[in-house]
C-alpha positions as CSV (number, residue, x, y, z in Angstrom):
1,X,-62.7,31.9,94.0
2,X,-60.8,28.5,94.4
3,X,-58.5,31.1,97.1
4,X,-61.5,32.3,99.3
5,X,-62.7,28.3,99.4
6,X,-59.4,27.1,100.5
7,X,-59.1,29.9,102.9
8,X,-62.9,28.8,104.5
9,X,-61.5,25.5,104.6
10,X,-58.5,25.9,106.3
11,X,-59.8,28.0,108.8
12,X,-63.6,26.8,109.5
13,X,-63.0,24.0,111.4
14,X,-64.9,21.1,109.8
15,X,-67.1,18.6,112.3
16,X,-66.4,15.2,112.2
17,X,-69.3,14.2,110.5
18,X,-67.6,16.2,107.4
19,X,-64.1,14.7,107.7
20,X,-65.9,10.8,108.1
21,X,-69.2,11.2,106.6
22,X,-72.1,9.1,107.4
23,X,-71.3,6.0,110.5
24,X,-73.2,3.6,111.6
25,X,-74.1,4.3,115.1
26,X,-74.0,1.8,117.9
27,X,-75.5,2.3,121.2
28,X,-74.3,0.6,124.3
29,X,-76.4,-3.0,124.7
30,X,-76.3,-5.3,127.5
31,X,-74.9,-8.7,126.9
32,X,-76.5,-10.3,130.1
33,X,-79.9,-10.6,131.9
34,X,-80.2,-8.6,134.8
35,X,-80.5,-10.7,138.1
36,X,-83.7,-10.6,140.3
37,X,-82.8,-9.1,143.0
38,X,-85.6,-11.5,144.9
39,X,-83.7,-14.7,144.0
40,X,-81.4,-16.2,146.1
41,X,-78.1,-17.0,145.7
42,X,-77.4,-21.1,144.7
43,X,-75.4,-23.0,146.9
44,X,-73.0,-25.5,145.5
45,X,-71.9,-28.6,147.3
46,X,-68.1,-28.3,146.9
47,X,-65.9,-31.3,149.1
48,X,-64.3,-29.8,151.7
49,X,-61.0,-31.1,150.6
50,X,-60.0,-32.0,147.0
51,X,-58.7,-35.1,146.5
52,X,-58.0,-35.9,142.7
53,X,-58.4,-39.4,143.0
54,X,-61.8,-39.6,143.9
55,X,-63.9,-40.4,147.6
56,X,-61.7,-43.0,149.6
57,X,-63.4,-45.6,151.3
58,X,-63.3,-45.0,155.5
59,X,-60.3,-46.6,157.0
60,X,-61.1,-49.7,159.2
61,X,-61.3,-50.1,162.9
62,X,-57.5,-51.5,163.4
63,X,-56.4,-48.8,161.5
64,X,-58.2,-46.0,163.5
65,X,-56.8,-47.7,166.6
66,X,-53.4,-48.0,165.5
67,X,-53.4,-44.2,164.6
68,X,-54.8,-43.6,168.0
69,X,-51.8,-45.3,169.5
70,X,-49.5,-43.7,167.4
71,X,-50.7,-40.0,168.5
72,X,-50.2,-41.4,172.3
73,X,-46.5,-42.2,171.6
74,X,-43.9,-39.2,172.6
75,X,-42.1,-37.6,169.8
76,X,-39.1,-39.2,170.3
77,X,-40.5,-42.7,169.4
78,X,-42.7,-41.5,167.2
79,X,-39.2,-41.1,165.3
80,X,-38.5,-44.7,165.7
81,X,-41.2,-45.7,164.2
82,X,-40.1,-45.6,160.6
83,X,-36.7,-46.8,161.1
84,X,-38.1,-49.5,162.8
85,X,-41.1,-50.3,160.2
86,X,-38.6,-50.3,157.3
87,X,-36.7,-53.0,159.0
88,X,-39.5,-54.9,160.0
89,X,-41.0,-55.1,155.9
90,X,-37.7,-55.9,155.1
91,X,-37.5,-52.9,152.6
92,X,-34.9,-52.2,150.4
93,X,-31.8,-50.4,151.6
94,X,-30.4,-47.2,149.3
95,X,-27.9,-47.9,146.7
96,X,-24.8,-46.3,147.3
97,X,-23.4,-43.6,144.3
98,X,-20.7,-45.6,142.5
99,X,-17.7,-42.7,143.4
100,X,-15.1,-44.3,140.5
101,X,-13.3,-41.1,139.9
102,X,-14.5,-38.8,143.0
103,X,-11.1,-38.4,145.5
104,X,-13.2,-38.7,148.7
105,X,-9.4,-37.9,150.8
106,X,-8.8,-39.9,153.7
107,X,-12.1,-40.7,154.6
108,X,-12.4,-44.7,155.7
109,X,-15.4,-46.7,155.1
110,X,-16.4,-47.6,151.0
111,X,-14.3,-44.7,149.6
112,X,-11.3,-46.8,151.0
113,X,-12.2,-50.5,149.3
114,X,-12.9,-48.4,145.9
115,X,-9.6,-46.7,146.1
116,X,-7.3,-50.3,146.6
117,X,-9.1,-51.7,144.0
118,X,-8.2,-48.9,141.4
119,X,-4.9,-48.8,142.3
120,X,-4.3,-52.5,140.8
121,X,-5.8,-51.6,137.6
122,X,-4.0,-49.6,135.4
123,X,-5.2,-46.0,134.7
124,X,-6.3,-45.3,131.5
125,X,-7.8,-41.2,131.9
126,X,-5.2,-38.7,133.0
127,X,-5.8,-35.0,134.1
128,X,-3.4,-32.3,133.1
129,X,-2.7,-29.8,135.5
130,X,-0.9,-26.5,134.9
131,X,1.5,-26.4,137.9
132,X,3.7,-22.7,136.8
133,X,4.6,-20.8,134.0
134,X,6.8,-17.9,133.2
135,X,5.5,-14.5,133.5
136,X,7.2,-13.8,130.3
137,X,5.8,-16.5,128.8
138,X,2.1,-16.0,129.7
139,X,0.9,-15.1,126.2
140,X,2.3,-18.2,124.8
141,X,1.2,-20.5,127.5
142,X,-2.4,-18.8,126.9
143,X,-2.3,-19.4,123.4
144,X,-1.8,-23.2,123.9
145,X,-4.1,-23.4,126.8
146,X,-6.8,-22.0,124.4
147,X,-5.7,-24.4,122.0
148,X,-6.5,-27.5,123.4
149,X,-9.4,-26.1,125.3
150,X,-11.6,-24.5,123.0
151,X,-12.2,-22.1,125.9
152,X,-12.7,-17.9,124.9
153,X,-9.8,-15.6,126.0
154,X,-11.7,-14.4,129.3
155,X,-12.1,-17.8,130.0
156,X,-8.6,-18.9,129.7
157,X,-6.9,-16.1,130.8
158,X,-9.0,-16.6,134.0
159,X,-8.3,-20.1,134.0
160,X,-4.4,-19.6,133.6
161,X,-4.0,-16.7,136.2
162,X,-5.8,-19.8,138.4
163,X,-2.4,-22.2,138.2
164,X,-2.0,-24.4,139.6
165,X,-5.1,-25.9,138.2
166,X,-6.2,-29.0,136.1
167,X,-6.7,-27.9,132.2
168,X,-8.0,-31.1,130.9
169,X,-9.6,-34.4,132.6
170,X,-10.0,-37.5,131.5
171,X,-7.4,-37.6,128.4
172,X,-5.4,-40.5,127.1
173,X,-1.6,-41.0,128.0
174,X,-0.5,-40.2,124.7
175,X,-2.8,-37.0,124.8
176,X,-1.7,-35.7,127.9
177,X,1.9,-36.4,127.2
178,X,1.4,-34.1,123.7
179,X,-0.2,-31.1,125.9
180,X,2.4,-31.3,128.4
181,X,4.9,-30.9,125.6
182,X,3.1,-28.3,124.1
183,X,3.3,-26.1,127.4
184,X,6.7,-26.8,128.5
185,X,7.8,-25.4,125.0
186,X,5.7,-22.0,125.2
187,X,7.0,-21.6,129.1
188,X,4.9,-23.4,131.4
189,X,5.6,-26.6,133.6
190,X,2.5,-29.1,133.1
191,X,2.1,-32.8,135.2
192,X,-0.2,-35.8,134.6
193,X,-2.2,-36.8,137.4
């Protein structure tokens, strides 16, 4: 008997109302008032231009002439007018970028001044730059060169293959003498700049 059941129930497909049982059943509802179609649409009075810090008083009549005059003027002195205006108010010029450290080559002008004036004081940072090195003794100039870096071996193998280049700026004397050391005993030849 419990055979034939299991049979009926495996093969008579049961509805879903068998499988879930009793739900509650929701129709679809509106959540909004239809519109009258005899109503007309509101019209909002929107700026024509946004301006987020609020309605600006009218500009007065020198002002409109001025910008009258102004529109008159070809473009080329329209381009003097700035120029000409920042002069007049006596505004402040740019700064110049201090360029301690920058080599700015044999350009004249500022760069020129800044470089006779570090020339009488004496250097304090030093670059070390890795001028050869033996093929044989790449490994071992790699080794070091990771050393003192901290760089991955992609990185200094890339940096090495690269000589001659600077390895490490702004060191101490005493520093930069030590690393030099360091890369003239594994095979390289290393200078302080």
């Amino acid at each position: 008997m419990k055979l034939v059941g299991l049979v009926k129930a495996i093969c008579v497909r049961p509805s879903v109302r068998e499988i879930t049982g009793a739900l509650q059943i929701r129709t679809f509802q509106h959540d909004f008032v239809p519109r009258d179609p005899n109503a007309k649409p509101k019209k909002l009075k929107n700026p024509q231009i946004y301006d987020p810090y609020g309605p600006r008083p009218p500009p007065s009549d020198t002002i409109v002439e001025l910008a009258e005059q102004i529109a008159a003027l070809s473009p080329e002195e329209r381009r003097q007018i700035c120029p000409t205006l920042s002069e007049r108010l006596s505004h402040l010029k740019m700064q110049t970028i201090a360029d301690e450290g920058m080599k700015l080559g044999s350009q004249g002008g500022l760069g020129a001044g800044a470089a006779k004036v570090e020339e009488k004081k004496e250097k304090t940072a030093f670059d070390v730059k890795l001028e050869k090195f033996d093929a044989v003794a790449k490994i071992k100039v790699l080794k070091e060169v990771r050393a003192f870096t901290n760089l991955g071996l992609k990185e200094a193998k890339d940096l090495v293959n690269k000589a001659p280049v600077i390895l490490k700026q702004g060191v101490t004397k005493e520093e930069a003498n030590d690393i030099m050391e360091k890369i003239k005993a594994a095979g390289g030849v290393a200078v302080m700049e």
